[in-house]
N, C-alpha and C positions, 0 to 999 in steps of 0.2 A: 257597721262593721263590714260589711258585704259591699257596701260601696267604697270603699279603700281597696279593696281587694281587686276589685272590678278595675280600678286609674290602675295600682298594677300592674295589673294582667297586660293593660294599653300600651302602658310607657316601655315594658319590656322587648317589643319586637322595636322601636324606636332607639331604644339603650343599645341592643344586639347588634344593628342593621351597618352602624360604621365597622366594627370588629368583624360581622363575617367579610364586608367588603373589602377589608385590608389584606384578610386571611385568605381570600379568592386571589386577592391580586399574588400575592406571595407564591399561591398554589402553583396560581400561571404560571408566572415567571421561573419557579423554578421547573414546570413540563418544557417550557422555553429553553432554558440551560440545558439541563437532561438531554429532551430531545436535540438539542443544538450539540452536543458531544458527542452522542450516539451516530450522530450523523454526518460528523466529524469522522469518525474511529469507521465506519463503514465508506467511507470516501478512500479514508488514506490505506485500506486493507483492498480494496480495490485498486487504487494507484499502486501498490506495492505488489501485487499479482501482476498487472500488468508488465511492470518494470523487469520482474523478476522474467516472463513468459518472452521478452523483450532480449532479454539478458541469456537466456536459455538461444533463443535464434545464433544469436551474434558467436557464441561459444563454439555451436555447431558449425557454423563457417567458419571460424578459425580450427577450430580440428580438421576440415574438411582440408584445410591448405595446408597444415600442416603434414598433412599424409602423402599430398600430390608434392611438398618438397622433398618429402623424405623419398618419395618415387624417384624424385630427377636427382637427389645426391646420389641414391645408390646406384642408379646408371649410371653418373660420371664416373665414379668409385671405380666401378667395372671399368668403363675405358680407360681409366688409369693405369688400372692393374695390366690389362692387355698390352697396353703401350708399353709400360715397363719388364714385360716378361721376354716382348719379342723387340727390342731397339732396331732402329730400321739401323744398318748399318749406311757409314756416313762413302760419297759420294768421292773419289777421288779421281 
């Protein structure tokens, strides 16, 4: 009886040995995925700081030109007004 028990006990890490192998590959492959998305999602969260910090510059120079136009409208504005308050009178 004890020697039946003993083949057993043998055959059983034999029986196991493909099952945890396929089960290990699996594991991987899915720390693979996971980690291969993760590191995905931390790339594009980085490219998208960037773009944004990117996008932030560009905004501030357009503001910035826009205020130096609004400078030189409102000069002319003025000279307009000057000119039309006092007409040169015309030359005969």
């Amino acid at each position: 009886m004890y020697s039946k028990i003993i083949v057993v006990n043998e055959t059983i890490p034999t029986l196991i040995e493909p099952v945890a192998n396929m089960v290990g590959g699996v594991i991987n492959l899915l720390k693979t995925a996971i980690g291969g998305i993760f590191g995905l999602y931390v790339l594009l969260v980085i490219l998208r700081w960037k773009e944004a910090r990117d996008m932030k510059k560009i905004l501030l120079e357009v503001k910035e030109q826009i205020a130096k136009l609004n400078k030189t409208v409102t000069k002319i504005e003025k000279l307009n007004e000057k000119k039309n308050k006092h007409p040169r009178s015309p030359k005969q």
